[in-house]
C-alpha positions in Angstrom: -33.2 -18.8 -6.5 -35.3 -22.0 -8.0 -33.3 -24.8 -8.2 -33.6 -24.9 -12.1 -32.2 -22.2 -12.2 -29.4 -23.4 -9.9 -29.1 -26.3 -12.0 -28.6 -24.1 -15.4 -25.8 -22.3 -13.4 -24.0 -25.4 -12.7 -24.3 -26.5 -16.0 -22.6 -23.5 -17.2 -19.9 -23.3 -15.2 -21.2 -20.5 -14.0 -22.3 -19.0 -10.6 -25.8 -18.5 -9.6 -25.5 -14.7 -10.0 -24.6 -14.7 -13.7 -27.9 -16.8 -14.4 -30.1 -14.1 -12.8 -27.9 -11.0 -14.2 -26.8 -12.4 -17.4 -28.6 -11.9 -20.9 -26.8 -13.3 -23.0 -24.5 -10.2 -24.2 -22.0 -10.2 -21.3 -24.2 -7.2 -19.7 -24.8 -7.7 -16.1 -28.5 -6.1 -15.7 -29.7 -5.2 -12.5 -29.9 -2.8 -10.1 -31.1 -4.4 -6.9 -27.8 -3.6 -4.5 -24.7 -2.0 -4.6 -22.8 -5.1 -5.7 -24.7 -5.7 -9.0 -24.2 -4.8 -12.5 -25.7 -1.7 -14.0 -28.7 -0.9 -16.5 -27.3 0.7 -19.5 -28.7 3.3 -22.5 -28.0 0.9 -25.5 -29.4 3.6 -28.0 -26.2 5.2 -27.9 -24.1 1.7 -28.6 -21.9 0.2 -26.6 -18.7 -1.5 -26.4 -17.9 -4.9 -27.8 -16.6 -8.1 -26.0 -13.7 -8.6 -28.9 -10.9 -8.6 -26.4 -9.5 -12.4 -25.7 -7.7 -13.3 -22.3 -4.0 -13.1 -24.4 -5.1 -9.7 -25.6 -5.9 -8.7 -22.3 -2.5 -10.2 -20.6 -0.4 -8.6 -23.3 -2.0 -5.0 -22.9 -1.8 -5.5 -19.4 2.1 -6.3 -19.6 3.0 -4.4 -22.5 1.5 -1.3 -21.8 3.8 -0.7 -19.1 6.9 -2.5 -20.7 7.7 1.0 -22.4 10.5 3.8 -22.0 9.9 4.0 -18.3 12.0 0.7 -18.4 13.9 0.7 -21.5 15.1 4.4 -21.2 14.1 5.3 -17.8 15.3 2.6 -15.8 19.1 4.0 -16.5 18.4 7.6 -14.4 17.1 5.8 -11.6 20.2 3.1 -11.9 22.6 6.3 -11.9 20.5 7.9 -9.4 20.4 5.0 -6.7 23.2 2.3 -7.5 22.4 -1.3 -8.5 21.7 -2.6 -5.0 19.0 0.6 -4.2 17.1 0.1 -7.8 16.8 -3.7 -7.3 15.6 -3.1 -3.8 13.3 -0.7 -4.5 11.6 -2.3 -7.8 10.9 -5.7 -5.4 9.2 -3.4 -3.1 7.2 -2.2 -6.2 6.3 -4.8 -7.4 5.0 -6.2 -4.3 2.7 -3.5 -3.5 1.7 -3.9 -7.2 0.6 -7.1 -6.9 -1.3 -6.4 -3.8 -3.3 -3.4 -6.0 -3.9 -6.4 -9.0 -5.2 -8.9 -6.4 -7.9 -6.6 -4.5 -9.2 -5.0 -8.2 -9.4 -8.0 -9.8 -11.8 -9.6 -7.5 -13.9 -6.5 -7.6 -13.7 -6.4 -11.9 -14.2 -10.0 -12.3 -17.0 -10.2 -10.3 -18.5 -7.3 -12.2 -17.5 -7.0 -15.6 -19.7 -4.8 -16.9 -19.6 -2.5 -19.8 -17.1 0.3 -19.8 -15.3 -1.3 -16.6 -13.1 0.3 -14.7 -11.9 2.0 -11.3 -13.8 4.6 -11.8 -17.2 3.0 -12.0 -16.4 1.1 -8.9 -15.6 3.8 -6.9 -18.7 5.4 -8.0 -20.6 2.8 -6.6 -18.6 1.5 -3.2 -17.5 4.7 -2.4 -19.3 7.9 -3.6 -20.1 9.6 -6.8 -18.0 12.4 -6.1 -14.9 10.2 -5.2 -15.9 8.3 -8.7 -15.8 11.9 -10.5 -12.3 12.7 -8.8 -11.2 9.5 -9.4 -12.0 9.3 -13.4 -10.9 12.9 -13.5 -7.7 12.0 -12.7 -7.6 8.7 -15.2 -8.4 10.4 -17.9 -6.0 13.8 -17.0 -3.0 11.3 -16.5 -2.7 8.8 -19.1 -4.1 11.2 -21.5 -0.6 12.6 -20.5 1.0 9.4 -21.0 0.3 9.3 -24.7 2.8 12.3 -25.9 5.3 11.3 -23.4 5.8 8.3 -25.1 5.8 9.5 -28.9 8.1 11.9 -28.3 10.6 9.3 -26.0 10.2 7.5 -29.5 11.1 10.4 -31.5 13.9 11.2 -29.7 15.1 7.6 -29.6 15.3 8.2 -33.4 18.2 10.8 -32.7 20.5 8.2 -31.6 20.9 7.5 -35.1 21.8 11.3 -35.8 18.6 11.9 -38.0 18.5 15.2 -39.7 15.0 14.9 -40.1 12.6 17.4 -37.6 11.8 15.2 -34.5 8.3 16.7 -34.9 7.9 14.5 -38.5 8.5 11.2 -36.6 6.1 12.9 -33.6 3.4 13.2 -36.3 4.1 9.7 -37.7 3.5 8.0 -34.6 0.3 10.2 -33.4 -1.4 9.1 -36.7 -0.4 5.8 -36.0 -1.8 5.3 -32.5 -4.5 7.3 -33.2 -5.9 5.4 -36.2 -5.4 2.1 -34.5 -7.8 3.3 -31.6 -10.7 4.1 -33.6 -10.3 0.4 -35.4 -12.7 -2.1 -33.4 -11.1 -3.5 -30.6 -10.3 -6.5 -31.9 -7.9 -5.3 -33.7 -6.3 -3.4 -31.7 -6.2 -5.9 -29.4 -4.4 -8.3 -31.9 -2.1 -5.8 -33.3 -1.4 -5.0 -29.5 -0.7 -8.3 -28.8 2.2 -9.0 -31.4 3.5 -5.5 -31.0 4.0 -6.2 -27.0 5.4 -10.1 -27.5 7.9 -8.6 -29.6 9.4 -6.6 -26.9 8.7 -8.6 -24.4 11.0 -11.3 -26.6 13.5 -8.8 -26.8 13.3 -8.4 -23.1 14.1 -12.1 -22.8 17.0 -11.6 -25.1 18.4 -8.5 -23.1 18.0 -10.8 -19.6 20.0 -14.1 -21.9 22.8 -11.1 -23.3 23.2 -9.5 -19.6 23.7 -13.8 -18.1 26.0 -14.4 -20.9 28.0 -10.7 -19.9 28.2 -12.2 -16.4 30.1 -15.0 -17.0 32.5 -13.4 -19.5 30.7 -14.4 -22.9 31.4 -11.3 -24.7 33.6 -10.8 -27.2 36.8 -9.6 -24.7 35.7 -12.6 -22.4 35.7 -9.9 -19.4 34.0 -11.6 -16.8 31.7 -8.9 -15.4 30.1 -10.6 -12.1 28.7 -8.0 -9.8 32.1 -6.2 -10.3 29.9 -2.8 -10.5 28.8 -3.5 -7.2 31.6 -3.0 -5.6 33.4 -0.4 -8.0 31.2 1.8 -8.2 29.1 0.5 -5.6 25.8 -1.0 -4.5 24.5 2.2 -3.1 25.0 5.6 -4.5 24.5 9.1 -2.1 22.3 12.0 -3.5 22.2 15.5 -2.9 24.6 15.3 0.3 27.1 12.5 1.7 27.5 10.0 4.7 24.1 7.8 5.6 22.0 11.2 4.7 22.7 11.3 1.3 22.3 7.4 0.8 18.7 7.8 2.8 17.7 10.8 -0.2 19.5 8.7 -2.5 17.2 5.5 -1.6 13.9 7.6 -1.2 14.5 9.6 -4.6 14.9 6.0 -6.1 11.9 4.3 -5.1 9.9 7.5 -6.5 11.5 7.1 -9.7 11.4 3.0 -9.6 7.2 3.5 -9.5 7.0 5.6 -13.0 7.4 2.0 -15.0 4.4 0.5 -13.0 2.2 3.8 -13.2 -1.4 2.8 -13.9 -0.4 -1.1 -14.8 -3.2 -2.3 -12.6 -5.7 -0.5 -13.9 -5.0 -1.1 -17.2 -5.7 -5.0 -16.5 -9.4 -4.1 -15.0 -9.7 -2.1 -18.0 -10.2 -4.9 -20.1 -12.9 -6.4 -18.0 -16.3 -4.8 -20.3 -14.8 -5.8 -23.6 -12.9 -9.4 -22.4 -14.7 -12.5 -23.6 -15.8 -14.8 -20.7 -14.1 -11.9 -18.4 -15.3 -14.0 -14.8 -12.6 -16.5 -16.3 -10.1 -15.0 -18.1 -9.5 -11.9 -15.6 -8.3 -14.0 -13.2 -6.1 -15.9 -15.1 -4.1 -12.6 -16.2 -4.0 -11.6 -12.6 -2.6 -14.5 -11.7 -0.4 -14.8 -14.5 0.9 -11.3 -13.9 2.2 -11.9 -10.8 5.0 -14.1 -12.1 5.6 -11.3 -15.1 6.6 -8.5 -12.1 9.4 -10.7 -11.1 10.7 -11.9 -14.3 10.6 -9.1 -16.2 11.4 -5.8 -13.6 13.1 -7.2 -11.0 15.4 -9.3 -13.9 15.7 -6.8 -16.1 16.9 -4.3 -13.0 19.3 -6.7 -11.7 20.9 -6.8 -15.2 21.5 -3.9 -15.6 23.2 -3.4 -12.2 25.3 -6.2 -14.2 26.3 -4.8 -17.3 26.4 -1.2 -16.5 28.2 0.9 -14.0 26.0 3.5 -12.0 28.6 6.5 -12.4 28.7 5.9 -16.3 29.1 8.9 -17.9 26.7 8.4 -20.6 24.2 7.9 -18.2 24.9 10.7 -15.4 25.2 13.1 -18.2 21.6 12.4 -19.7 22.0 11.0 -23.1 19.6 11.4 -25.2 16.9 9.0 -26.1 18.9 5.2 -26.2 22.1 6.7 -25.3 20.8 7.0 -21.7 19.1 3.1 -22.0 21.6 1.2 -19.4 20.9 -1.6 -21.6 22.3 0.0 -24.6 25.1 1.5 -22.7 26.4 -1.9 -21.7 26.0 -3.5 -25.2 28.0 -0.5 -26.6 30.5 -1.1 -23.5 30.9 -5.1 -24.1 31.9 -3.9 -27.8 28.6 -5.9 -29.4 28.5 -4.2 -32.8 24.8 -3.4 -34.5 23.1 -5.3 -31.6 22.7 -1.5 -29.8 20.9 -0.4 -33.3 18.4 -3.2 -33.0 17.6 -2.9 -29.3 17.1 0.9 -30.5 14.7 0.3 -32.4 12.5 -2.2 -30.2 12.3 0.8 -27.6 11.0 2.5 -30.4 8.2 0.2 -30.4 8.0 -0.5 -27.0 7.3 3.1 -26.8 4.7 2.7 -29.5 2.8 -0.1 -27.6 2.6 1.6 -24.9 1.2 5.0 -26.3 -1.5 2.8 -27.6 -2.3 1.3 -24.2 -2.4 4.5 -22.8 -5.0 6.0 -25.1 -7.1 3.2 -25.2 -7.5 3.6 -20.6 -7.8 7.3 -21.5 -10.5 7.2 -23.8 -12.3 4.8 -22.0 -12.5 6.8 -19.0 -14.3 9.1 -20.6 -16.6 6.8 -22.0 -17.0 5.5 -18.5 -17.4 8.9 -17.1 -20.3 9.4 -19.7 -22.2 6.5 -18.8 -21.5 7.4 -14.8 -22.9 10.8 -14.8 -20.0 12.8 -14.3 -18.5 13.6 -18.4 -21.4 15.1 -21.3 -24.0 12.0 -22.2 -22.0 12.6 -25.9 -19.2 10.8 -24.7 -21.4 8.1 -24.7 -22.1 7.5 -28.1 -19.9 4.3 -29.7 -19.7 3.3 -33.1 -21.0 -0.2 -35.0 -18.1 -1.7 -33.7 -18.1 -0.9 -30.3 -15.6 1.7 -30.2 -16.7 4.7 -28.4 -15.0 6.9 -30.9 -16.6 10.7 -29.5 -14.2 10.0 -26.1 -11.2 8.5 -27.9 -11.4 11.6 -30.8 -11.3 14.2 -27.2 -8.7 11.8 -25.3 -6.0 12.1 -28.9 -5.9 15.6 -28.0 -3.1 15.4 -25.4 -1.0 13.8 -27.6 -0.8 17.0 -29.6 1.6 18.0 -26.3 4.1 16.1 -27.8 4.8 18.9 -30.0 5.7 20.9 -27.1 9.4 19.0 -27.5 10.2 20.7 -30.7 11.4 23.7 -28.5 13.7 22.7 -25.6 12.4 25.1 -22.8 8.9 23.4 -24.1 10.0 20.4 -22.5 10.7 20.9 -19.2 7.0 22.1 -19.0 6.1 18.7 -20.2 8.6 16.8 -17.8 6.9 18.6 -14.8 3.2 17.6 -16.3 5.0 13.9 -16.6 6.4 14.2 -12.8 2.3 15.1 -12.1 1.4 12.0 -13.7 4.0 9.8 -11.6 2.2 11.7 -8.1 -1.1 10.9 -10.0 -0.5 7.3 -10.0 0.4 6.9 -6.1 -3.1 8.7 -5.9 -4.8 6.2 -7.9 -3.7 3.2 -6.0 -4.8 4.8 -3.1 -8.6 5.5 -4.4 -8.1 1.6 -5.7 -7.2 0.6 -1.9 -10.3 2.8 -0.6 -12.9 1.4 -3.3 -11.7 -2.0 -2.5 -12.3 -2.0 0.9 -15.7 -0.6 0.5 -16.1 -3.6 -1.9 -15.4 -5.8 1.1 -18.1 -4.2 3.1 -20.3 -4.5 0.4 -20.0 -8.1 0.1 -20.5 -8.8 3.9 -23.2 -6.6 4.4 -25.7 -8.7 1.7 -23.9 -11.7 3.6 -22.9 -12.6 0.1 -20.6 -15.3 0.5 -16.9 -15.6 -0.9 -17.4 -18.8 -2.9 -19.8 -16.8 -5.7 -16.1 -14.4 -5.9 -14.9 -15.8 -9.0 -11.4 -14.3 -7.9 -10.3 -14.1 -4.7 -6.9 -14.1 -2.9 -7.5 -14.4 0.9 -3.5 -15.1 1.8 -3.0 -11.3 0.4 -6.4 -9.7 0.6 -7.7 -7.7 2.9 -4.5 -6.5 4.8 -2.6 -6.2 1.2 -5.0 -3.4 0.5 -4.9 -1.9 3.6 -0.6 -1.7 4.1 -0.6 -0.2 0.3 -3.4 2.5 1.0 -0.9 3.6 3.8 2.3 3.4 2.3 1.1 5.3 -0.3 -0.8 8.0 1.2 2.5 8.3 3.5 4.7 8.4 0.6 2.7 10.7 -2.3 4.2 13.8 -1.2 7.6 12.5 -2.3 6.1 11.7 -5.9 7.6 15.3 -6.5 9.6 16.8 -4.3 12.5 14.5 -4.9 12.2 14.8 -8.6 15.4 16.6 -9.3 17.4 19.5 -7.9 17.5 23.0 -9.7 20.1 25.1 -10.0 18.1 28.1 -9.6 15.6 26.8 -7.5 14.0 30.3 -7.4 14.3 31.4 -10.9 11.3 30.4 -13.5 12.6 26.6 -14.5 12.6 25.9 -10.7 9.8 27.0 -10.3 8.4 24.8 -13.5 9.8 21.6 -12.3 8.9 21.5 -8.7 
């Protein structure tokens, strides 16, 4: 490299790669070694850089603050006991947090256009592990979608609605639809206020269940960690003595997972349509890391607080916010109207995080299109950037919402969900692989770590390596230790695994 060009780099704030790769429109063009950017066919559009490092942060977090924490969070509390759910979700989030580390060096240091796991794979790995891999993405958080407009619709029932659930199913399809094929800038603002609201009500739940502890509700009843010992911490499943503890603990930790399913991938995700994405990527990494603790691990610990793990309302499957352990506790602490509001912040929690799903599904068709491996139609993207031909296909799932309006509908579409769960301890195993190859890469054009514009060498490389194992150990449980069937042999068990 000349040194004015070296000189230009410095000047920018940049590193000497982005001078020789960069255009000017955030495109990274070359295709001189299997660490540099691609060349892509602009005739059919592309994607826009209208995504800022708070939009990205928020869809990051807020995608995954949803019903899988609100709602689900009280069948794994009933299912393990206070001590096995806190245990398990710090172990989560852990191996989280080695996933975000290892893809955001690889996404920040190429954040090309329709960015994501998939087109990394392609390249450090193979083109058929890329085509399994974006299969997969697309399959399972196209999945995602209907799961969570019909958690929201039947969140509504907890008010006794008369009307059809499959009015407020249509409602919210429109809704997340519509705000998908808007340029991503405004999805990505609308996104961003939608998620700070519930994560502000989060904050309030965690301030409500400290002031519970100490006796600040309105009987003064000092709670403590009284549940932990009546009940107590640990819960046995399925059979008694250690045994039953041991299914108890494992069946917990598969269930503790759905609430981070896919939240890595939905920060690299970001990455072609951030501005300045070598900056601001790594500051949401690194700003995530502090967001597992404070939100999950807090928000299980209180409700291991405020709510007993035998409560009836939650071992008997309530329906929609009857079975929130959040709500259960309000409702137990005597709170009048506050259970109505937190209602109807899961309702758009689970709004949010419909739209965060759509938006990773439909781009990884669009990034299958450009890779190869999906129809070159998928391709095509509007004036505004929004690849509108792969987000018109990906909508399509959430027509499986409908599927609720019938009961024995749903247990078809809580097996496909209990798929999805497996799907995601696969994904952070292909994200393990494709980072390690991304390693090799690096030292093999003795490229060297300084031009890494993120790079955590404390956690990274062993992080990927222990969380490659653990899961590929581990996947198998993803859904055998779902649930137990009463007729195991007749055609439900045989639907739900």
């Amino acid at each position: 490299m000349s040194s004015d060009k070296l000189s230009r780099a410095e000047s920018r704030g940049k590193t000497p790669f982005d001078v020789d790769h960069e255009k000017g429109d955030g495109i990274y063009h070359t295709t001189s070694g299997p660490v540099q950017g691609d060349v892509f066919d602009e005739s059919y559009g592309t994607t826009h850089r209208g995504l800022k490092s708070r939009h990205a942060q928020m869809i990051a977090l807020g995608g995954t603050i949803g019903t899988g924490l609100f709602v689900g969070s009280g069948q794994t509390l009933a299912r393990g006991g206070p001590a096995f759910i806190l245990g398990t979700f710090i172990f989560m989030a852990a191996l989280i947090w080695m996933i975000v580390t290892a893809i955001t060096e690889m996404s920040a240091y190429l954040p090309t256009r329709g960015s994501s796991m998939t087109m990394f794979s392609d390249r450090f790995v193979s083109s058929s592990f890329g085509f399994a891999l974006g299969w997969l993405y697309w399959y399972s958080l196209g999945i995602l979608v209907p799961y969570e407009i019909t958690a929201a619709g039947l969140v509504i029932e907890y008010w006794g609605s008369t009307i059809n659930i499959a009015v407020w199913i249509s409602i919210m399809l429109v809704l997340i639809v519509a705000l998908n094929l808007l340029p991503v800038k405004f999805y990505g603002e609308v996104e961003f206020w939608f998620a700070g609201t519930k994560v502000i009500m989060m904050i309030g739940l965690l301030i409500l269940s400290f002031i519970l502890f100490w006796g600040g509700g309105p009987s003064h009843d000092r709670l403590g960690f009284r549940y932990w010992q009546n009940p107590g911490a640990a819960n046995v499943y399925l059979a008694g003595g250690n045994t039953g503890r041991f299914i108890a603990l494992l069946s917990t930790w598969v269930l503790s997972a759905f609430p981070f399913a896919f939240a890595p991938e939905l920060l690299v995700a970001t990455g072609g349509e951030i501005e300045d994405p070598r900056r601001n990527l790594p500051i949401a990494a690194r700003r995530y890391f502090y967001r597992l603790i404070f939100f999950y691990i807090f928000s299980v610990l209180a409700i291991g607080v405020i709510c007993r793990s035998d409560d009836s309302q939650l071992t008997n499957g309530g329906v929609g916010a009857g079975s929130s352990a959040f709500v259960i506790g309000i409702k137990n602490a005597g709170i009048p109207i506050l259970d109505s509001i937190i209602n109807g912040g899961i309702i758009l929690s689970a709004w949010s995080s419909g739209n965060s799903f759509l938006y990773l599904s439909g781009r990884s068709l669009y990034t299958l299109a450009l890779a190869g491996n999906a129809p070159a139609w998928f391709k095509h993207c509007s004036k505004n950037g929004v690849p509108y031909r792969a987000m018109g296909v990906s909508s399509l799932f959430s027509l499986l919402a409908y599927l609720n309006v019938a009961n024995s509908a749903s247990v078809v579409f809580n097996w496909l969900v209990n798929l999805t769960n497996t799907s995601a301890f696969i994904s952070w195993i292909c994200c393990c692989v494709t980072y390690i190859r991304f390693r090799k890469a690096i030292a093999a054009q003795d490229i060297p770590e300084s031009e890494l514009p993120y790079r955590n060498n404390i956690m990274q490389p062993w992080g990927a390596w222990f969380a490659m194992i653990f899961f590929t150990i581990h996947t198998p449980s993803g859904t055998t230790t779902s649930r137990s069937c009463g007729n195991r042999f007749g055609r439900e068990g045989l639907i739900r695994g």
